[in-house]
C-alpha positions as CSV (number, residue, x, y, z in Angstrom):
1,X,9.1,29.0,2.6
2,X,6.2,26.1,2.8
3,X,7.4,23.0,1.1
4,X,5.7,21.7,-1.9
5,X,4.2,18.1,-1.1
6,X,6.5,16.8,-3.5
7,X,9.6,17.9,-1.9
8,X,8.3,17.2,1.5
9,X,8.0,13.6,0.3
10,X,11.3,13.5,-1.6
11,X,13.5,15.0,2.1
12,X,11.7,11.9,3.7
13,X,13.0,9.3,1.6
14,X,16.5,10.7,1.4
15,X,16.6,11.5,5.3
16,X,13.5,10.4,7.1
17,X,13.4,7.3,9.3
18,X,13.7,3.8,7.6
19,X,10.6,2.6,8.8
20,X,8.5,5.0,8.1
21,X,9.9,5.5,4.6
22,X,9.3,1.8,3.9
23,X,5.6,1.4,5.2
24,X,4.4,4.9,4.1
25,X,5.8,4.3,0.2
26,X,4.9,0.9,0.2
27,X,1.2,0.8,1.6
28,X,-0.3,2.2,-1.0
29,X,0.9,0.3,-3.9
30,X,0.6,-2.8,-1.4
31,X,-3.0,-1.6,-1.7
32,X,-2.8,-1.2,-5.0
33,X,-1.5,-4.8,-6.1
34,X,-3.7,-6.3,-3.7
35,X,-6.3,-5.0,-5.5
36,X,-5.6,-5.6,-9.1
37,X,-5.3,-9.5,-7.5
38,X,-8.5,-9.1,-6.5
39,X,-9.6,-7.5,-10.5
40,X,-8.0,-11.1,-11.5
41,X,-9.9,-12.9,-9.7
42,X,-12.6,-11.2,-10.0
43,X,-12.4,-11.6,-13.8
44,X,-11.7,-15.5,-13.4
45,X,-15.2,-15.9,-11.3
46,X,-17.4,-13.8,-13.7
47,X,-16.0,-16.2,-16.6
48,X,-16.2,-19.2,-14.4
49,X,-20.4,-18.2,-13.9
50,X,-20.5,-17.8,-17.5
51,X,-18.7,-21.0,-18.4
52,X,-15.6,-23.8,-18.0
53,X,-14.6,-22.8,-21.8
54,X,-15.1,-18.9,-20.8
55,X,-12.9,-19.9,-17.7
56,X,-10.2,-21.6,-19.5
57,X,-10.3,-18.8,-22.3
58,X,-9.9,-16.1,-19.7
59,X,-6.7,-18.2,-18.6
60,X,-5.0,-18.6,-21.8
61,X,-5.3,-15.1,-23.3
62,X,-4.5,-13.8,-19.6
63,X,-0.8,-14.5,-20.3
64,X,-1.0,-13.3,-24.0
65,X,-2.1,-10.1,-23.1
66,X,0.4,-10.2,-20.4
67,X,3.1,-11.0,-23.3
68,X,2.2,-8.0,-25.4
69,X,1.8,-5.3,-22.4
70,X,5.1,-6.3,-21.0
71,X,6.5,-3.6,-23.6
72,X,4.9,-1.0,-22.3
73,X,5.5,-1.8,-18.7
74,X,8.8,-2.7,-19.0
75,X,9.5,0.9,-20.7
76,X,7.6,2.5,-17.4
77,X,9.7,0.7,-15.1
78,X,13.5,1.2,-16.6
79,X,12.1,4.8,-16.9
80,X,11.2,5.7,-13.4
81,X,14.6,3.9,-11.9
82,X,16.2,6.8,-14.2
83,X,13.7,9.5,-13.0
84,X,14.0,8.4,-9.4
85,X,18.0,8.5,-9.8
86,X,17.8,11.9,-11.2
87,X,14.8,13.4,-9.0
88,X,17.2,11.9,-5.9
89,X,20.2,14.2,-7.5
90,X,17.8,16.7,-7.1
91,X,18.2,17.3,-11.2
92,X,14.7,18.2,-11.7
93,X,14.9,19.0,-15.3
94,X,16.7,15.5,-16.4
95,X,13.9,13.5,-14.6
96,X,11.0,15.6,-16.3
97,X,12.7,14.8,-19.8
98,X,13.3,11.2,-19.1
99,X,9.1,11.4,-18.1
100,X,8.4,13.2,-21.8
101,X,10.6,10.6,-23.8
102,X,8.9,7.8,-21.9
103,X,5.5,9.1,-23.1
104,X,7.0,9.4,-26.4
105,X,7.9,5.8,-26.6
106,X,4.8,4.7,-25.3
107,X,2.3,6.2,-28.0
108,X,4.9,4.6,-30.5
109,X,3.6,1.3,-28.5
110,X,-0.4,2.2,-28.6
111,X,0.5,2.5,-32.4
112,X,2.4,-0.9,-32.8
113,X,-1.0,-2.4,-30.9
114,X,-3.6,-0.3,-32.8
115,X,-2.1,-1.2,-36.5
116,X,-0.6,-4.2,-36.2
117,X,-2.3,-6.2,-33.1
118,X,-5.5,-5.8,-32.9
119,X,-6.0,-6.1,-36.9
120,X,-4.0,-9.6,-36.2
121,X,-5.6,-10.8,-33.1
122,X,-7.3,-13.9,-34.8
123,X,-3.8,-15.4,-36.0
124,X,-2.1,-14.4,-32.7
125,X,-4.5,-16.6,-30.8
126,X,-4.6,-19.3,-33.0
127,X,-0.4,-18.8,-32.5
128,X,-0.6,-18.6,-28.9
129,X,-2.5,-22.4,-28.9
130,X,-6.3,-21.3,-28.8
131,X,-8.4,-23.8,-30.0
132,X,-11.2,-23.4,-32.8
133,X,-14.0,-23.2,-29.6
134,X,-11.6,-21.0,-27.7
135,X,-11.3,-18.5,-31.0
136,X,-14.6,-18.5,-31.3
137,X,-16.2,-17.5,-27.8
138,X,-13.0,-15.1,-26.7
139,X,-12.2,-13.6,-30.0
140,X,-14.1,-10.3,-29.5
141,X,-13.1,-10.7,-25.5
142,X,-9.1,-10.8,-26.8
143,X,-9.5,-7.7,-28.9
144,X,-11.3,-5.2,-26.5
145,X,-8.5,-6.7,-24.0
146,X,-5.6,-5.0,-26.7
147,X,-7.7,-1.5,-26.7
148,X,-7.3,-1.7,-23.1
149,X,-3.9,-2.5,-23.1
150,X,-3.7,1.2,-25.2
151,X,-5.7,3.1,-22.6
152,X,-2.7,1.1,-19.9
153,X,0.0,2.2,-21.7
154,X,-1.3,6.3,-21.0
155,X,-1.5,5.1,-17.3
156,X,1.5,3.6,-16.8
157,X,3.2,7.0,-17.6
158,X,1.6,8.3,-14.9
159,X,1.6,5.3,-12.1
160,X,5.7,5.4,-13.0
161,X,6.2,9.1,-12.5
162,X,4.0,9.2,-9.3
163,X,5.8,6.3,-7.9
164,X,9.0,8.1,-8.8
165,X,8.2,11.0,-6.6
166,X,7.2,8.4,-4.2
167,X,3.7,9.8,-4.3
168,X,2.5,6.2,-3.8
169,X,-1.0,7.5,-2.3
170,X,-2.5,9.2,-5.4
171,X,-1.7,5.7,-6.9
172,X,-3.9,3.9,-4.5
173,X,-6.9,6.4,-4.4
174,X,-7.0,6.4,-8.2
175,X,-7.4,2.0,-7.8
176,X,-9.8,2.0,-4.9
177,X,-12.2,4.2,-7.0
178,X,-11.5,2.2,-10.4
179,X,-12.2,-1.4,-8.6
180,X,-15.1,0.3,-7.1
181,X,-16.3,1.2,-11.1
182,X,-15.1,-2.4,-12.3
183,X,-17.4,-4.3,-9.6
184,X,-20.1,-2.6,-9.9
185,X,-20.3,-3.3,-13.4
186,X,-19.7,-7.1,-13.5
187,X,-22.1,-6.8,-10.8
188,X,-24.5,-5.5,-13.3
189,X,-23.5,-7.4,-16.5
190,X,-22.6,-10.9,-15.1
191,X,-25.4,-11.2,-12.2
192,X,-28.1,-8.1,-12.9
193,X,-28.6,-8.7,-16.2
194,X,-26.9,-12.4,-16.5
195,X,-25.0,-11.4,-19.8
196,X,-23.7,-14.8,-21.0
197,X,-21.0,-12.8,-23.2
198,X,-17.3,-12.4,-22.2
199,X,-17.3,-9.3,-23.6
200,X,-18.9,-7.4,-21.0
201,X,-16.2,-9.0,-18.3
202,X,-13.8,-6.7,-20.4
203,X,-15.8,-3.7,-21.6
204,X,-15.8,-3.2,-17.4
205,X,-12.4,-3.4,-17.3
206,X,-11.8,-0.9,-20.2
207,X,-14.3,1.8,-18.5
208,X,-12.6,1.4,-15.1
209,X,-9.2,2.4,-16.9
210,X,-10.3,4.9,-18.7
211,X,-11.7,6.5,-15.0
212,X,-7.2,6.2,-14.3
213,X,-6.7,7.6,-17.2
214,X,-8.4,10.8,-17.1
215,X,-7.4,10.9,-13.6
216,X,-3.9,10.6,-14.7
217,X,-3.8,12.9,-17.2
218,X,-5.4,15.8,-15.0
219,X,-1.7,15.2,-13.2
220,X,0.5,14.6,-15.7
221,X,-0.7,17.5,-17.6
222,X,-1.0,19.9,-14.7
223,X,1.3,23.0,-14.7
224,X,2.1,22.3,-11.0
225,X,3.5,18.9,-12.1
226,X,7.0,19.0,-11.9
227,X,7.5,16.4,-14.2
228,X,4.8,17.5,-16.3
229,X,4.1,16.0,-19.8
230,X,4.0,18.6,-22.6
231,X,3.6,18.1,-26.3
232,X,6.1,20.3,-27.4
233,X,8.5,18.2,-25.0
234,X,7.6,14.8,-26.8
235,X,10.8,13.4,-28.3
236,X,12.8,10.6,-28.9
237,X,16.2,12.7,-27.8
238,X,19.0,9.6,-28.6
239,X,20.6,10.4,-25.3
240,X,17.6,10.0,-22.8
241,X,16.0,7.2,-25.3
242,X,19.0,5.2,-25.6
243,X,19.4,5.0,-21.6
244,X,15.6,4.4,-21.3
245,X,16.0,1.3,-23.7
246,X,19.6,0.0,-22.4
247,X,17.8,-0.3,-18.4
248,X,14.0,-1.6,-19.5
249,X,14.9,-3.5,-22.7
250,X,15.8,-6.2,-20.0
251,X,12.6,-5.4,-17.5
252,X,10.5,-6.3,-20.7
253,X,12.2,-9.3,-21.6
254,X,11.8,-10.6,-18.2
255,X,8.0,-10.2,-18.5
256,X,7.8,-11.1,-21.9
257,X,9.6,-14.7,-21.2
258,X,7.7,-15.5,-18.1
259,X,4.6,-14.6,-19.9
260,X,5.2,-16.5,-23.2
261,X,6.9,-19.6,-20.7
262,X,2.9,-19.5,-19.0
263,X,1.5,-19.7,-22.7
264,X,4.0,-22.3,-23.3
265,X,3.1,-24.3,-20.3
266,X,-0.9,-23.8,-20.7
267,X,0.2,-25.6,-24.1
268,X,1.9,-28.7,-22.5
269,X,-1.3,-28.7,-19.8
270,X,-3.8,-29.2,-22.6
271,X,-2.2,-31.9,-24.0
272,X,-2.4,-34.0,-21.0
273,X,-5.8,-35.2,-20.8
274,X,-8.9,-34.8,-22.7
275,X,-11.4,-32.2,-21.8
276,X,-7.9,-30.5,-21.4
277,X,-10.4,-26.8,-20.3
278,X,-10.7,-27.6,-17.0
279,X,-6.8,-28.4,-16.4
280,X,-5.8,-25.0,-17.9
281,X,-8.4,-22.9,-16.5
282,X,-7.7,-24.8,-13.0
283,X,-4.1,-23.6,-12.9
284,X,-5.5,-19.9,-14.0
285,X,-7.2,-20.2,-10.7
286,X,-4.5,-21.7,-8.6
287,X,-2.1,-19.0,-10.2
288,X,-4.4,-16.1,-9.0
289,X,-5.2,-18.0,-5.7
290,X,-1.3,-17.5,-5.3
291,X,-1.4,-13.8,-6.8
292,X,-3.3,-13.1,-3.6
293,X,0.0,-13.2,-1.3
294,X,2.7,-12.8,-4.5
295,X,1.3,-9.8,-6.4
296,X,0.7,-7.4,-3.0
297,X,4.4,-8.4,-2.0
298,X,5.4,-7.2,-5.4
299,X,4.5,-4.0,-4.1
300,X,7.6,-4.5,-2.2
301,X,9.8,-5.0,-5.5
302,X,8.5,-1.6,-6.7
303,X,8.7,0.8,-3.8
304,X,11.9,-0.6,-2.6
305,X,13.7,-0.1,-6.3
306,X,12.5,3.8,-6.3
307,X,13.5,4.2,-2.6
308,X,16.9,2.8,-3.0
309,X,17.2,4.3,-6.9
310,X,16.6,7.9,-4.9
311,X,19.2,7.4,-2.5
312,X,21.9,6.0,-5.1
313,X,21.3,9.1,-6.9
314,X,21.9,11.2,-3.8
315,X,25.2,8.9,-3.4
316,X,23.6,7.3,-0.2
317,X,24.6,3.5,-0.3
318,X,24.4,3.1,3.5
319,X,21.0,4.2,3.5
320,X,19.9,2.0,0.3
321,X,20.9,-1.3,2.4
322,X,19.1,0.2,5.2
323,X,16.4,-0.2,3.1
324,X,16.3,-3.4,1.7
325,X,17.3,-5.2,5.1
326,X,13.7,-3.3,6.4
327,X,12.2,-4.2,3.1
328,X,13.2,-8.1,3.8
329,X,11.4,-7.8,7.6
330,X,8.4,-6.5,5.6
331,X,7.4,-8.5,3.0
332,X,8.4,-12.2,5.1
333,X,5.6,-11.3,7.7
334,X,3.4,-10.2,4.6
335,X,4.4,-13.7,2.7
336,X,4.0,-16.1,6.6
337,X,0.5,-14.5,7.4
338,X,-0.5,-14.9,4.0
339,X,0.7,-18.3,3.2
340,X,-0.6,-19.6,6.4
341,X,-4.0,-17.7,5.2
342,X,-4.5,-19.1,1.8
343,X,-2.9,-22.7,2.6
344,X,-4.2,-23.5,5.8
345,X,-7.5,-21.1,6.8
346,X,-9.5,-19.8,4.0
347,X,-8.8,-22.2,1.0
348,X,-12.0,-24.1,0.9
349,X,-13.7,-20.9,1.0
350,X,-11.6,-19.3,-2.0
351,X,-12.0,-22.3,-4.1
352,X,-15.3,-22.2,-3.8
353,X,-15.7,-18.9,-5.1
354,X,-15.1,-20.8,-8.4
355,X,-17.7,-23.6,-8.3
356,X,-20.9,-22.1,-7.3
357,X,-21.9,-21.8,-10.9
358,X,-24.3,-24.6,-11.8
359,X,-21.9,-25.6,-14.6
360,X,-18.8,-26.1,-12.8
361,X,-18.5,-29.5,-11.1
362,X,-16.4,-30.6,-8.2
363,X,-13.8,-32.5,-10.4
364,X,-12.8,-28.3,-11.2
365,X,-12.9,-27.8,-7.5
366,X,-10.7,-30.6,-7.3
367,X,-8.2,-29.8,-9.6
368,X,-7.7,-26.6,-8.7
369,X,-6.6,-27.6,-4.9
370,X,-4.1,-30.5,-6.6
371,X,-2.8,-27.5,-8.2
372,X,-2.6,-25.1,-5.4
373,X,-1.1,-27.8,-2.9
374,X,2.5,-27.5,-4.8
375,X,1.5,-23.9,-6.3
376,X,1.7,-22.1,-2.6
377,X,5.5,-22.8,-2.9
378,X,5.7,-20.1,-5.0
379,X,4.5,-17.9,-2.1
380,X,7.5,-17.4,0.0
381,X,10.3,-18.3,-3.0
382,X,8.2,-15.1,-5.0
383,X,8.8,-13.0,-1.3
384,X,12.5,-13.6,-1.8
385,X,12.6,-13.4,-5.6
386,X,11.0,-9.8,-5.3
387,X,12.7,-8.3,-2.3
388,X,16.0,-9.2,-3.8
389,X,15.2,-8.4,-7.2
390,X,13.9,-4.4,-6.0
391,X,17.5,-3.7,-4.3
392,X,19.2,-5.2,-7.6
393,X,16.5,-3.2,-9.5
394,X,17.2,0.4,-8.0
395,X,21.0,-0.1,-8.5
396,X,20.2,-0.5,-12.2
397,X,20.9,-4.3,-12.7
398,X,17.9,-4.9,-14.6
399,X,19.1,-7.8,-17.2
400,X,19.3,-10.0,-14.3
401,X,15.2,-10.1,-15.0
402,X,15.6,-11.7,-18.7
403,X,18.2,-13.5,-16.6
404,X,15.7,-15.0,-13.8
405,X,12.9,-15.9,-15.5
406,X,14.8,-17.6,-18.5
407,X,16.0,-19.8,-15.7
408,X,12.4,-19.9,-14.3
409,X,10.7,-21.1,-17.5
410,X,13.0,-23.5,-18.4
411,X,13.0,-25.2,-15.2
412,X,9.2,-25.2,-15.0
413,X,8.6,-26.7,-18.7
414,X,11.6,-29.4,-17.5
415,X,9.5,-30.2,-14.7
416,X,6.4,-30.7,-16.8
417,X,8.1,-32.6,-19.1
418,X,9.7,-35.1,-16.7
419,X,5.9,-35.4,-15.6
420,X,4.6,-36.4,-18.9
421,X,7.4,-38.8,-18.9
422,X,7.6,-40.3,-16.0
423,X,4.2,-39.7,-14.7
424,X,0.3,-41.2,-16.2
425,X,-0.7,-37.2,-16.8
426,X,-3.7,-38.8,-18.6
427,X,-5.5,-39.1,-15.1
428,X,-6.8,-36.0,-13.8
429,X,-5.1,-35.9,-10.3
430,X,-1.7,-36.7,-12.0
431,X,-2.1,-34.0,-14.5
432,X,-2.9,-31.4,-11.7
433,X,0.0,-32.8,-9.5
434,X,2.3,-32.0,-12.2
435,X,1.0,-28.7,-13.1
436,X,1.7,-27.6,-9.7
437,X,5.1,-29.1,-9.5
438,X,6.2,-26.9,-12.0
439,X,4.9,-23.9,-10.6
440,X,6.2,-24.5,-7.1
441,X,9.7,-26.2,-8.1
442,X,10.3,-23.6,-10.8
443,X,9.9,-20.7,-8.6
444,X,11.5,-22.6,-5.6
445,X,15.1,-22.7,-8.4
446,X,14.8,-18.8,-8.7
447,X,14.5,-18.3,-5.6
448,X,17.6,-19.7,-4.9
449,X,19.5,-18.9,-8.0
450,X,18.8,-14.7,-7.1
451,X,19.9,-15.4,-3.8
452,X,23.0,-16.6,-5.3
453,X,23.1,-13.4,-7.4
454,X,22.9,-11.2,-4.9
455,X,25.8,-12.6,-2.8
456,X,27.9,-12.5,-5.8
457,X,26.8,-8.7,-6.1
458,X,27.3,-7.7,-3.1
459,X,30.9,-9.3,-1.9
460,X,32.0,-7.9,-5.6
461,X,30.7,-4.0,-5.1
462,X,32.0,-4.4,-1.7
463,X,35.3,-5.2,-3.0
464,X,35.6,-2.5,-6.0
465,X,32.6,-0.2,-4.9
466,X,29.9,1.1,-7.4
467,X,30.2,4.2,-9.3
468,X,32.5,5.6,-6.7
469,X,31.0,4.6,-3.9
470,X,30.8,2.4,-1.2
471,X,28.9,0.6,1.7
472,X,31.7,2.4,4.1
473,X,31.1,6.0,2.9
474,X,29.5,8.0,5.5
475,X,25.7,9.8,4.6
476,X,26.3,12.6,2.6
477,X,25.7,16.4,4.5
478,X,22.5,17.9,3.0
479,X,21.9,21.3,3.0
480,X,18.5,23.0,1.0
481,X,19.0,25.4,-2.5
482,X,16.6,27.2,-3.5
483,X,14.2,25.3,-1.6
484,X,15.6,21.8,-2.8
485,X,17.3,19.5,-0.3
486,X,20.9,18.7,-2.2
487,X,24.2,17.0,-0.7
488,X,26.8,19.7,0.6
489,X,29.2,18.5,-2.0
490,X,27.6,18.6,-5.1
491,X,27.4,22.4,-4.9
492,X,31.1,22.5,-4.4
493,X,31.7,20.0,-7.1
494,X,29.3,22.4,-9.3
């Protein structure tokens, strides 16, 4: 009997070879990040050619937006560790309800942002340190950024349930064809008709979502989608919610503190000198100059968790190390080639993507390298952070992200206070040394403290095991059942 893609895909990750596994999951959404780096920074130049204030706007409400969508994707991301566990085990019908309760929770979200967001959007940047100027030219910009953060929420059912199947490829199709829509439009906007209005920079980005979304839901909704969502399977069933909520609670957290640690930081950064825009939209650019390397080899953090989640559920913890030791080899040649890239052989050229615009002047161009020279620290400490972080991940030890980047934010507003301190931040190169210190030392102490973590996780499950298992156990026998691959004792345990 021919094997449905699907399953095909699912026998390759619980017995294929390591490599290939690896490289074949991880590509695409490699792709994928590397792309949505490039939306960034594609949104920071169109504001940059509109203006310095557009520019530093962009870079503020950046990490709000961040702050209120880390809900929804830290609900998408405890969810498909539980659906990967469960599609592993080969227990079909436990991951498709964990994929209906997590679309359940996150129209409960859309609701939250609809009623009570968007209605206060003027208070919550005004909150969040925005400026009467800032208010004034973004405010429209901020509140078309929450309805897309709605039409996100719908797709990050679907990227989490694809990625759980380790269908990684759909994922990447989908975002080659929605950058495609998104440039051409600021394209059109910011350069073909010369629309001086940040608006338009968004109203892009909502259209090329909405092409995901109705991409999405021809899968999701699809009879021949085994985790298909159904409306008469929405529900909030205590069991499947509460387990949802225990594992992402922590995810969102994580992303909530780094995000509101950014706003915090943005805060200090415009108190240093006057004319404080071009510092804070200077580190937006330095931060998505690094994004370049960092947010591709988070790709690594995502695939690796759902590989090794699989395999765990399948009671394989050989083959989950196997995994993250060739995860490791992958993403430190992705984080050397890139580092040497942005550092050393294309930075002039990247920076001056920024400062064609007539009104940007070279003090901006300026900054942001001062930035950047202490910001590309965070390149290889963000390789280790996320490698480490995606085996921790698929073995379900998600509170160590609220744990992390507490310890990341506090260190990095320490560093900028000591600055302010000890340091003249009132000069311009002063303030953009210290901006970058914090980034680079910040991430440099998580770096290490993870590391730390894992050792302490590992000599302690290799000491009392996890769930029953251990690093010595042999891989399980598999044999197929009604044309799913199981392990040989589960059907005698059954």
């Amino acid at each position: 009997m021919a094997k449905s893609y699907n399953e095909v895909t699912r026998r390759k990750i619980l017995t294929g070879n390591i490599w290939s596994v690896v490289l074949s999951i991880t590509l695409p959404l490699f792709l994928y990040q590397l792309f949505n780096s490039l939306y960034s920074l594609i949104d920071a130049i169109m504001l940059v050619n509109i203006s310095t204030t557009a520019s530093s706007a962009g870079a503020l409400l950046a990490q709000v937006k961040t702050m209120i969508s880390s809900l929804g994707g830290g609900i998408s991301s405890g969810a498909a560790i539980l659906i990967s566990r469960k599609y592993g085990a080969g227990d079909i019908e436990s991951a498709k309800k964990y994929a209906n309760v997590m679309f359940t929770i996150e129209l409960i979200i859309i609701s939250v942002i609809l009623l009570v967001f968007i209605p206060l959007a003027e208070p919550i940047m005004r909150l969040c340190g925005c400026n009467d100027e800032i208010v004034n030219i973004s405010k429209g910009y901020f509140r078309l950024q929450l309805v897309e953060q709605c039409i996100i929420c719908l797709n990050n059912v679907f990227l989490a349930t694809e990625k759980s199947k380790g269908n990684t490829k759909i994922i990447f199709i989908g975002n080659i064809i929605m950058m495609g829509i998104k440039l051409s439009l600021n394209a059109l906007f910011v350069y073909g008709i010369k629309i001086d209005d940040m608006i338009y920079v968004e109203l892009a980005s909502i259209i090329s979502q909405l092409f995901l979304f109705i991409m999405g839901a021809f899968f999701m909704f699809n009879k021949k989608n085994i985790f298909r969502i159904h409306y008469k399977n929405f529900s909030l069933d205590k069991e499947y919610s509460k387990k949802i909520l225990i594992i992402s609670l922590p995810l969102f957290l994580g992303k909530f503190v780094i995000s509101l640690g950014k706003v915090t930081v943005n805060a200090i950064c415009a108190t240093f000198i006057e004319g404080d825009k071009l510092l804070v939209g200077a580190l937006g650019v330095s931060n998505n100059i690094c994004g370049l390397i960092t947010n591709p080899g988070n790709a690594i953090e995502d695939s690796e968790s759902s590989i090794v989640s699989q395999n765990l559920g399948n009671r394989n913890m050989k083959r989950s190390m196997k995994v993250f030791i060739t995860s490791v080899i992958v993403i430190f040649i992705w984080s050397f080639i890139g580092f040497i890239c942005v550092r050393f052989l294309f930075l002039d050229q990247i920076v001056n993507l920024f400062t064609t615009a007539e009104a940007v002047s070279q003090t901006y161009k300026e900054l942001i390298k001062g930035i950047f020279y202490y910001d590309c620290l965070s390149i290889p400490s963000l390789a280790v952070n996320a490698v480490i972080l995606g085996l921790l991940y698929g073995y379900g030890q998600t509170i160590l992200a609220t744990i992390n980047n507490l310890v990341r934010i506090a260190t990095r507003i320490g560093v900028l206070l000591i600055c302010k301190v000890t340091m003249d931040t009132s000069n311009l190169e002063n303030a953009a040394k210290a901006a970058g210190l914090s980034m680079g030392i910040s991430n440099v102490v998580i770096a290490t403290f993870v590391t730390i973590i894992l050792l302490i996780f590992l000599i302690k499950t290799k000491r009392k095991g996890y769930k029953g298992m251990h690093f010595t156990d042999p891989e399980p026998e598999m044999i197929e059942v009604d044309g799913i691959l199981v392990r040989k004792d589960s059907i005698k345990e059954a």
